[in-house]
C-alpha positions as CSV (number, residue, x, y, z in Angstrom):
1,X,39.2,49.3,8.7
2,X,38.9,46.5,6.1
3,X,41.9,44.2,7.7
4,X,40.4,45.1,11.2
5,X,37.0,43.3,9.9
6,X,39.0,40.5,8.5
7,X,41.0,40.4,11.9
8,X,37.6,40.2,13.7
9,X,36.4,37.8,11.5
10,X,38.2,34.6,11.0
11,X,35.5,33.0,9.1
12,X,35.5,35.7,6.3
13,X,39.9,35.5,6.5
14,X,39.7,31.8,5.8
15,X,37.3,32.4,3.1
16,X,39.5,34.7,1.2
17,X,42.8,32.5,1.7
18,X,40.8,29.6,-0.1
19,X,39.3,31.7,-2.8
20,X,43.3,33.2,-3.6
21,X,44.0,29.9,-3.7
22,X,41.3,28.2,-5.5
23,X,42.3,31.7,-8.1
24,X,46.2,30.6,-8.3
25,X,46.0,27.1,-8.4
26,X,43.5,27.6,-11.0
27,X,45.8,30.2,-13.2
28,X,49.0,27.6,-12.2
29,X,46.9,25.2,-14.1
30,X,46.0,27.5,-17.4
31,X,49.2,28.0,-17.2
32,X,50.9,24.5,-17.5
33,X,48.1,23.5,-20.1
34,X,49.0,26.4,-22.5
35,X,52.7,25.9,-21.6
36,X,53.1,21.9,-21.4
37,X,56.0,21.0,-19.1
38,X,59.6,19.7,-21.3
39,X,62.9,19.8,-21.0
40,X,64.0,21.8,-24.1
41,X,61.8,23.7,-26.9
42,X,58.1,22.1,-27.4
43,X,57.5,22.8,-31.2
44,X,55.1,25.8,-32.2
45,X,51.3,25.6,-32.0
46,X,48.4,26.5,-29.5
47,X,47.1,24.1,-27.0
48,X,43.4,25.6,-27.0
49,X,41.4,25.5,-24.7
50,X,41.7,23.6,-21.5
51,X,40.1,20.1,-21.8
52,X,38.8,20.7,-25.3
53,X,42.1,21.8,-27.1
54,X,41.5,22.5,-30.6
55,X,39.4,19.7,-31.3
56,X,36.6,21.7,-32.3
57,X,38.6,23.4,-35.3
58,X,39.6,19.7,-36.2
59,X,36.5,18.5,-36.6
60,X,34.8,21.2,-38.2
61,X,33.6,19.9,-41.8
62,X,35.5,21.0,-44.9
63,X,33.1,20.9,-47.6
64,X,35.9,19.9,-50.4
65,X,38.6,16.9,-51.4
66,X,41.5,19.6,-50.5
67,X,43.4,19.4,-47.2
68,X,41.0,20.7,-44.6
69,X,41.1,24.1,-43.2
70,X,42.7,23.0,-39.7
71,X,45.8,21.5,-41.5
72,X,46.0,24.0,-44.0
73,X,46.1,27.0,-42.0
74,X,48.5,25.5,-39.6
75,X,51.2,24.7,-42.3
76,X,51.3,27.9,-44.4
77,X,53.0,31.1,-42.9
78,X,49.7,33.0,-42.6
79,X,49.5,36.0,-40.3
80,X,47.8,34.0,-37.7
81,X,49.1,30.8,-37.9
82,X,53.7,30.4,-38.5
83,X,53.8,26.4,-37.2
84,X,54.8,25.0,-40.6
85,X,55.0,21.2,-41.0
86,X,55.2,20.6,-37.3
87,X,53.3,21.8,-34.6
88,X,51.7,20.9,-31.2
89,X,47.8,21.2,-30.5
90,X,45.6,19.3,-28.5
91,X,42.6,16.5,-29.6
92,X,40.2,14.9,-27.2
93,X,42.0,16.5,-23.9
94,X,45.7,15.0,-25.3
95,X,48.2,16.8,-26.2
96,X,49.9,15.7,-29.8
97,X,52.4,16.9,-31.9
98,X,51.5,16.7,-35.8
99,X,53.5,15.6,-38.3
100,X,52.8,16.8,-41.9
101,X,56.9,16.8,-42.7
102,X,57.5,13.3,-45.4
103,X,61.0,13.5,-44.0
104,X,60.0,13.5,-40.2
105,X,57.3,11.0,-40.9
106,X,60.2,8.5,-42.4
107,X,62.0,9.2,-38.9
108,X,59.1,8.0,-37.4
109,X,58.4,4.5,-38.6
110,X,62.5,4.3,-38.4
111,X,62.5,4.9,-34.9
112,X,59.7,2.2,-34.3
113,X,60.5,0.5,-31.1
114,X,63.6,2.7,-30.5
115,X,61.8,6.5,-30.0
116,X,58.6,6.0,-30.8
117,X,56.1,2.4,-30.6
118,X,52.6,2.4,-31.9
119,X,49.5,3.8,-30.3
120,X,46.0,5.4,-30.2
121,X,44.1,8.4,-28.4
122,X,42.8,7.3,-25.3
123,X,39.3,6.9,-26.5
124,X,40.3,4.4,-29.6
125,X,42.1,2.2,-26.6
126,X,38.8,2.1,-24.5
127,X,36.7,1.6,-27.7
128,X,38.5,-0.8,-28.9
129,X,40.1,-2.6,-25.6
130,X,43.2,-1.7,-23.3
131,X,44.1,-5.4,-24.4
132,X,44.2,-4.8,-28.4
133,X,47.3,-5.5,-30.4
134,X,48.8,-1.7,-30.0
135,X,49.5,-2.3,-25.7
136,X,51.6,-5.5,-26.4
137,X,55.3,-6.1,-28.1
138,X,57.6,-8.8,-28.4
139,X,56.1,-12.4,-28.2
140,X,52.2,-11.8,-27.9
141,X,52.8,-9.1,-30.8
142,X,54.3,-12.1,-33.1
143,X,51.8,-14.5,-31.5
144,X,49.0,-11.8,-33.4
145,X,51.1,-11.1,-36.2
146,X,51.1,-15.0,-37.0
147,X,47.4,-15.7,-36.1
148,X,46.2,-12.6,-38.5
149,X,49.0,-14.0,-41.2
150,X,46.9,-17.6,-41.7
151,X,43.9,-14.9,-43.0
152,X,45.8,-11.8,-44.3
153,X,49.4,-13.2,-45.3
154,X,49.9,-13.8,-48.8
155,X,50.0,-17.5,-48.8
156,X,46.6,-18.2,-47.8
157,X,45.6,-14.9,-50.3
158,X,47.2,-17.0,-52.9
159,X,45.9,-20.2,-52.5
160,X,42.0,-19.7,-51.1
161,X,41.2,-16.4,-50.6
162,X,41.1,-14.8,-53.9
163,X,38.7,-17.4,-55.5
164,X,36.4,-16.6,-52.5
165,X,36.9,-13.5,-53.0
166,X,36.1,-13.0,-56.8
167,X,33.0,-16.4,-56.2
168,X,31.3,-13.3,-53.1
169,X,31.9,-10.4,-55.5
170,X,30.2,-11.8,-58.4
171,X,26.7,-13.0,-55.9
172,X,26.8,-9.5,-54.3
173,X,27.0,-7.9,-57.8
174,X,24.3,-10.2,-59.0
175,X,22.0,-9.4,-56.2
176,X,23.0,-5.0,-56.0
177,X,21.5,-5.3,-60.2
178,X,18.4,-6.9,-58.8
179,X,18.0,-3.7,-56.8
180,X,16.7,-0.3,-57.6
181,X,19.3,1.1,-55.8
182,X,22.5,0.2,-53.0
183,X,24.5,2.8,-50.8
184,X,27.6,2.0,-51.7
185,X,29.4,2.0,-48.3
186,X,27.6,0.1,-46.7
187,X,26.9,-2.8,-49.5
188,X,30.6,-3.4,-49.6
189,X,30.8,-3.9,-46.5
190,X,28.4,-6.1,-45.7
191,X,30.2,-8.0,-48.6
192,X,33.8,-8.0,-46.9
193,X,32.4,-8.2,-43.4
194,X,30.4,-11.6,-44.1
195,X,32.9,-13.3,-45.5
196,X,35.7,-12.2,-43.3
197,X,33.6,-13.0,-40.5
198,X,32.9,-16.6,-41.7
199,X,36.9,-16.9,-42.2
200,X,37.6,-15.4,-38.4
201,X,34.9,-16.4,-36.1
202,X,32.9,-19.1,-38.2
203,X,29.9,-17.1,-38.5
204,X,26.8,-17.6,-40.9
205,X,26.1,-14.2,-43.5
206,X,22.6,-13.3,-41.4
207,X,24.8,-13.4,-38.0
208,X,27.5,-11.2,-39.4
209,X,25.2,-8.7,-40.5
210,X,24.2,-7.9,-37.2
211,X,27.4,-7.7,-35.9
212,X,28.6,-5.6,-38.1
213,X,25.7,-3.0,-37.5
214,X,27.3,-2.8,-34.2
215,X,30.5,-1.1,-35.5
216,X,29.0,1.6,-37.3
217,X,29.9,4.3,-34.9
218,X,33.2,2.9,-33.8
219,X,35.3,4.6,-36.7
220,X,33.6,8.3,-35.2
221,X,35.2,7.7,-31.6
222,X,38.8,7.4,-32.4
223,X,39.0,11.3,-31.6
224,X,36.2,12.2,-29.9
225,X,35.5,13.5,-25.9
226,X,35.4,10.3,-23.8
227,X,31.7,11.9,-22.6
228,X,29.4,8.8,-21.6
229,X,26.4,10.5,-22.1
230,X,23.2,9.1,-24.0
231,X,23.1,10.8,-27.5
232,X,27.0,11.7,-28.1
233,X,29.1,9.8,-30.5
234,X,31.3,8.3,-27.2
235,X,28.5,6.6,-25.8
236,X,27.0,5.3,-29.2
237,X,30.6,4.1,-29.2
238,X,30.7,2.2,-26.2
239,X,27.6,0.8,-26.5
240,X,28.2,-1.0,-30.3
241,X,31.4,-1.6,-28.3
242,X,29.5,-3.9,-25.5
243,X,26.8,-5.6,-28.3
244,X,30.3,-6.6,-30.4
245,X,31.9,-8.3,-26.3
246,X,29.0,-9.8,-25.8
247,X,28.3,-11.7,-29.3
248,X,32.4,-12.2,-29.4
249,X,32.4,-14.0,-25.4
250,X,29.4,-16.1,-26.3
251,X,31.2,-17.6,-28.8
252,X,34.2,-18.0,-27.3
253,X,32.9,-19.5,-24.2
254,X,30.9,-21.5,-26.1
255,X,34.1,-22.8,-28.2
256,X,36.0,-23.3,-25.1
257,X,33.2,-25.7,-23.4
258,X,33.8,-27.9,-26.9
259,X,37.1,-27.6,-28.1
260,X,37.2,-31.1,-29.6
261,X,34.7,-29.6,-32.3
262,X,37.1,-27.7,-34.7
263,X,35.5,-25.1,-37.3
264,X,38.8,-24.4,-39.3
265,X,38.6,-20.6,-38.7
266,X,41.1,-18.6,-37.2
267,X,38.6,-18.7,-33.6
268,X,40.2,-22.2,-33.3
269,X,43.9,-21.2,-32.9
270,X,43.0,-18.7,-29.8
271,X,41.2,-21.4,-28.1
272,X,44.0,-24.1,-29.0
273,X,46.3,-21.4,-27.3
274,X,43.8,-20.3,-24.2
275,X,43.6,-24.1,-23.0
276,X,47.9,-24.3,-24.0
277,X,49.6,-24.9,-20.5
278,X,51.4,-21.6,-20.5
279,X,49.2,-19.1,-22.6
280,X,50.5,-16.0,-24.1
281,X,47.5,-14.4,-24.0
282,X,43.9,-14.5,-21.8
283,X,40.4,-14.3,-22.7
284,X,39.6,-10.5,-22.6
285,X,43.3,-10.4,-24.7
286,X,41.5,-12.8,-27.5
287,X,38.1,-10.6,-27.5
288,X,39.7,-7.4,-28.3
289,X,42.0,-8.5,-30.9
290,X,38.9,-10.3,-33.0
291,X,36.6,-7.5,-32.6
292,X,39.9,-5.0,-33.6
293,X,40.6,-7.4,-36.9
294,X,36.9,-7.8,-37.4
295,X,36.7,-4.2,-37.9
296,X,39.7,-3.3,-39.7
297,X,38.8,-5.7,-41.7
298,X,36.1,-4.0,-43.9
299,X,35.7,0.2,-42.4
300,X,38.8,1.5,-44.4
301,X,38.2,-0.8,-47.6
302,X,34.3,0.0,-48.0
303,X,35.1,3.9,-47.6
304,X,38.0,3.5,-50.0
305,X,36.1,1.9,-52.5
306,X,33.3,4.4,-52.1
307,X,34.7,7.2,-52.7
308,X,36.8,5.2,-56.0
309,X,33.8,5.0,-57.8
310,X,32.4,7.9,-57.9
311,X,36.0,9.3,-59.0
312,X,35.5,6.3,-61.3
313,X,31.9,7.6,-62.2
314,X,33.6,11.3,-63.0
315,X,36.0,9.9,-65.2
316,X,34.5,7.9,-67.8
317,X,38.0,7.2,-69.6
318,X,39.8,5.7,-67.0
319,X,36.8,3.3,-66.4
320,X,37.3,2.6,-70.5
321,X,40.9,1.7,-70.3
322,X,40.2,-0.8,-66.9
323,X,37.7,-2.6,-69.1
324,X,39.9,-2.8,-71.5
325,X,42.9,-4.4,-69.7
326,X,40.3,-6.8,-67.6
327,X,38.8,-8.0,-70.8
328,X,42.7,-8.5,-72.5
329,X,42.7,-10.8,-69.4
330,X,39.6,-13.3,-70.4
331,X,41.0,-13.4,-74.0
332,X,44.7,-14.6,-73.0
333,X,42.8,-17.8,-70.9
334,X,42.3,-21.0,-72.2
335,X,39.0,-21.4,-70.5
336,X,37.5,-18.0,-69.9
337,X,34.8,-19.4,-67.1
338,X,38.2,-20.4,-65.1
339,X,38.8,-18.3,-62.1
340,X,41.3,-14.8,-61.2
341,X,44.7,-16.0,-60.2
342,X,47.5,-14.1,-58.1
343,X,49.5,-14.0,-61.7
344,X,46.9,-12.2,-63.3
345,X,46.4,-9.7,-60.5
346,X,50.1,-9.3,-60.7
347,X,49.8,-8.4,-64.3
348,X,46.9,-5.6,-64.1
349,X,49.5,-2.6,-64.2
350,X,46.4,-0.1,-65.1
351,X,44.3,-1.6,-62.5
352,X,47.3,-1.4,-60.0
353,X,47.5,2.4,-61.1
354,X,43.8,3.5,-60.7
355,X,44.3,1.4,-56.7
356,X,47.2,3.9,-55.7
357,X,45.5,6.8,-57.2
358,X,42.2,5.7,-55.3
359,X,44.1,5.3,-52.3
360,X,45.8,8.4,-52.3
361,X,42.8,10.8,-52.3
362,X,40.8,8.8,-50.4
363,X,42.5,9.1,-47.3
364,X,39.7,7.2,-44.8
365,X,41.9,6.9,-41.9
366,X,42.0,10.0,-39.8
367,X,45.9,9.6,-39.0
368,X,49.0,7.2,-37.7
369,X,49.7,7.5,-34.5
370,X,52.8,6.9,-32.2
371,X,53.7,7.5,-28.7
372,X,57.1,8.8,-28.0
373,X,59.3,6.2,-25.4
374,X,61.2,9.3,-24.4
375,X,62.2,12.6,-24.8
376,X,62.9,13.1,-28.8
377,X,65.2,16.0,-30.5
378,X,63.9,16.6,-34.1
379,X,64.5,20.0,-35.7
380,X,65.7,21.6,-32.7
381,X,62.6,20.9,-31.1
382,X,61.5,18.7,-28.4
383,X,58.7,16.1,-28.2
384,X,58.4,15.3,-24.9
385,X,58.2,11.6,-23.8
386,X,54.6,9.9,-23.4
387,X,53.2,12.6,-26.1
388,X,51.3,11.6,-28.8
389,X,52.7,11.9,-32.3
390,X,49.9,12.0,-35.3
391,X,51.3,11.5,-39.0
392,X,48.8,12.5,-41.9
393,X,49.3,10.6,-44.7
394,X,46.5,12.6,-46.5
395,X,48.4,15.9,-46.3
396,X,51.5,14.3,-47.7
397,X,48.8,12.5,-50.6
398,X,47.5,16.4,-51.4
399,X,50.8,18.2,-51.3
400,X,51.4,19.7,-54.9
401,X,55.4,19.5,-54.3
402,X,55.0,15.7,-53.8
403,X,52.2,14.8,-56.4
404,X,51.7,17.4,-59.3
405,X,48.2,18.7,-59.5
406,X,47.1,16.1,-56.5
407,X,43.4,17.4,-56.6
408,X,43.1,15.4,-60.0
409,X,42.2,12.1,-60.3
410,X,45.0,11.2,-62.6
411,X,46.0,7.4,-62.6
412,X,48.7,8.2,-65.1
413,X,51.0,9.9,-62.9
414,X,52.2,6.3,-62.0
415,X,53.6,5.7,-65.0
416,X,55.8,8.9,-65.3
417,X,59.5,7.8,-67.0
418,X,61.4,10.8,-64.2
419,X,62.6,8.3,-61.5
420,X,63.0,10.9,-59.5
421,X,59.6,12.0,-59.3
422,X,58.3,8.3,-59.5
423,X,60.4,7.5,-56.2
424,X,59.5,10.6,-54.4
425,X,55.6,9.2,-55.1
426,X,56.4,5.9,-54.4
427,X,57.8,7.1,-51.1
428,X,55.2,9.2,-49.6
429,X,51.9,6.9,-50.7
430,X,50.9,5.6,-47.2
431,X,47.7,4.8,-47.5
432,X,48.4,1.6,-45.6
433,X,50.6,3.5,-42.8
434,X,54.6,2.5,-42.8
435,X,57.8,1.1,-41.0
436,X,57.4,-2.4,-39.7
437,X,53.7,-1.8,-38.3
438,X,52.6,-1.9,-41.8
439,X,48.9,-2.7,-41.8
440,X,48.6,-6.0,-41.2
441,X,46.1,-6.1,-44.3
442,X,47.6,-3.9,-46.3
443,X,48.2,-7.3,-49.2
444,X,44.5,-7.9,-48.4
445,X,43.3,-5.0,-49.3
446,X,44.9,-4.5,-52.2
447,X,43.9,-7.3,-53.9
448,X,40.4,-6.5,-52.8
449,X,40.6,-3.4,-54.3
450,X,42.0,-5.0,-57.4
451,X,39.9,-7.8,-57.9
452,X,36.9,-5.8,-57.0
453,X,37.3,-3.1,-60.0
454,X,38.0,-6.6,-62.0
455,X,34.7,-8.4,-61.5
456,X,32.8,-4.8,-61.7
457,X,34.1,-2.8,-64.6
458,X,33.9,-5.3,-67.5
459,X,30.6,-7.1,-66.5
460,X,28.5,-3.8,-65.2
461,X,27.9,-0.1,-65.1
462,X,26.1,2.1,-62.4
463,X,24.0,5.1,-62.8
464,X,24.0,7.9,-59.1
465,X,21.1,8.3,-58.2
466,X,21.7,10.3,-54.9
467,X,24.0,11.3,-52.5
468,X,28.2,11.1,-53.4
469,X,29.4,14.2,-52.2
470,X,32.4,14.2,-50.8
471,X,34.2,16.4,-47.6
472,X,37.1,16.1,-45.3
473,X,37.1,16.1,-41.8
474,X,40.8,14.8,-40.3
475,X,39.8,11.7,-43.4
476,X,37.8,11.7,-46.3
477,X,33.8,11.4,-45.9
478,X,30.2,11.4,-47.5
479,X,28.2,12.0,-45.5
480,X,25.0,11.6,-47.3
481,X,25.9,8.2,-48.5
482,X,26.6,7.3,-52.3
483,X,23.8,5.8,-54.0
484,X,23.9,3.7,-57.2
485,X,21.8,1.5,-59.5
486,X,23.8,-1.3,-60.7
487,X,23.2,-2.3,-64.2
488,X,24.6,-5.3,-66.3
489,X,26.6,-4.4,-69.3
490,X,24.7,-5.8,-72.7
């Protein structure tokens, strides 16, 4: 009787062919999003929801400096979770495969160019342009390599930089004393991002301090949902995002109407090669890669060094034995008013201790990421091509069977006299990612980090007065800010 009123009624037939449909196209779907298309065995892991993945469980706030909960449970052999070091899962509606193998992420920076090349989520691309440094090899990738070298490379560290360097740290010190209090985050960098700034673009302090407010929410979008909506963290994103484009096309515009008038910053080498007769690169090309080196400039060194001293601040003895090595330094000159210089940075072997052990818990950057070129065989699994590949340095940092006891603060395990152990450590500190995309900054930051402790330790203390509590998310955070009175030393 049923079929006979579906015969009768065309309408109602029609109806329930589309809804069977709309149901198996639907379940097809589910399917192919909890079972990813590839030609051989995808490694183990869940895909999560449709759309949202498991990004939920990744950003959920572990209230601790241990390896958060969503890596954690996905390498042991729990009764839930049996992915080990490698699994698949799925962040901000792309699926990824994540590394947490030392051996496999060595493969990876290998394989740089070959299996793999270097790339972000799709919401770091749009943040921080389609036309940024990661979309582009061969000759524009030298081209940026060169242009970030006159700022970054070691020759202009050696020669300029540090004594600007060590002449900002000592104002910025002087003026955080005259205050009752300074959150350290963002003190530091408002002290890297001005002078960096002046150095890139030719900006004045005041101007750079506005721009840089614009990039406060940037480091939040790099795995978030690309939802343009007032109030989420994507559209606070795109909109520091457009304020950072428009201050960065004023100025270039501007420099290109007058490019007789030279500033000597690094500004006048992209407009020298914009008005060249064949450029290698184009205007939006020149925006994205200053507001990307504007902004690594300063997000992963201020965190860094927040989080350093209040691990500083909890251990009172290694802050002894810095002063002590800093002040050795003053007495071996001739002149002790005369400034830091690359030999003596060289010789600070404590100070170079306390850096890696800083660096290694600290962990600010979320994750390297690659993109596979095609299909890759690793382990008897398959990572099929165009996937996302995510390498945590901070679970290799807090694994116990690569750094003994890695919870503690413990510059001294860099001194160790087993070169076995001492090479194994040396090998897996990444804190500056690996292969032949090292961070273009990496020498940068280092002496930053160096000379930084240098010009602090010896000539002040700081008291906490709130705030300094640290958690992990996919990096190291706190979120309530770390705030300190800065005192001169009698």
């Amino acid at each position: 009787m049923e079929g006979g009123l579906l015969a009768n009624n065309p309408s109602s037939y029609a109806l329930l062919c589309c809804v069977t449909v709309g149901i198996a196209w639907l379940l097809h779907w589910v399917y192919r999003w909890v079972c990813p298309p590839c030609k051989g065995r995808l490694p183990p892991g869940s895909m999560g929801f449709p759309v949202i993945g498991e990004t939920l469980q990744y950003m959920k706030l572990s209230p601790s400096i241990d390896i958060p909960s969503f890596f954690r449970q996905r390498l042991k052999s729990c009764y839930i979770y049996r992915y080990g070091p490698m699994f698949k899962t799925c962040l901000a509606g792309q699926p990824i495969v994540v590394s947490l193998d030392p051996e496999l992420n060595r493969f990876i920076f290998q394989q740089e160019g070959k299996l793999f090349r270097i790339w972000y989520p799709q919401t770091a691309n749009t943040i921080f342009g389609k036309k940024s440094i990661t979309t582009f090899t061969g000759p524009v990738h030298k081209f940026i390599r060169s242009f970030a070298s006159k700022l970054f490379g070691p020759e202009n560290i050696k020669e300029s930089l540090i004594h600007e360097l060590e002449d900002a740290m000592k104002q910025h010190f002087a003026a955080w004393a005259a205050k009752p209090s300074v959150e350290v985050n963002d003190a530091i960098a408002d002290m890297i991002f001005g002078l960096v700034a002046k150095k890139i673009i030719g900006i004045a302090p005041e101007e750079s301090k506005e721009l840089r407010k614009y990039y406060d929410d940037f480091f939040n979008g790099v795995l978030c949902f690309p939802i343009y909506f007032p109030g989420t963290t994507f559209y606070k994103c795109m909109k520091g995002k457009r304020n950072v484009e428009q201050k960065l096309t004023q100025l270039l515009k501007h420099r290109l109407s007058t490019p007789e008038k030279k500033h000597g910053d690094l500004l006048d080498l992209l407009v020298e090669e914009l008005r060249s007769e064949k450029p290698l690169i184009d205007e939006v090309f020149a925006i994205d890669t200053l507001s990307g080196l504007l902004f690594g400039s300063f997000v992963t060194i201020s965190g860094t060094l927040t989080v350093g001293l209040k691990l500083l601040k909890d251990n009172p003895e290694v802050v002894e034995t810095l002063k002590e090595e800093h002040e050795a330094i003053l007495k071996k000159r001739e002149d002790r008013n005369s400034g830091f210089t690359w030999q003596e940075y060289k010789s600070m072997t404590f100070t170079a201790q306390v850096m890696n052990e800083i660096t290694r818990i600290s962990n600010i950057a979320p994750g390297i990421f690659r993109k596979t070129l095609t299909d890759v065989q690793v382990n008897g699994y398959t990572i099929p091509a165009g996937w996302l590949v995510m390498i945590s340095p901070m679970v290799g940092h807090l694994n116990p069977t690569l750094f003994e006891d890695p919870l503690k603060f413990n510059p001294g395990r860099w001194t160790t006299q087993d070169k076995e152990k001492q090479s194994i450590q040396q090998r897996n500190l990444m804190p500056f990612g690996g292969g032949i995309r090292l961070c273009l900054g990496a020498e940068f930051a280092k002496l930053f980090i160096s000379l930084f402790l240098y010009v602090l330790v010896p000539n002040y203390r700081w008291i906490e007065i709130k705030g300094g509590e640290v958690s992990r998310v996919g990096e190291m955070v706190v979120p309530h800010g770390y705030h300190i009175q800065l005192l001169p030393r009698t």
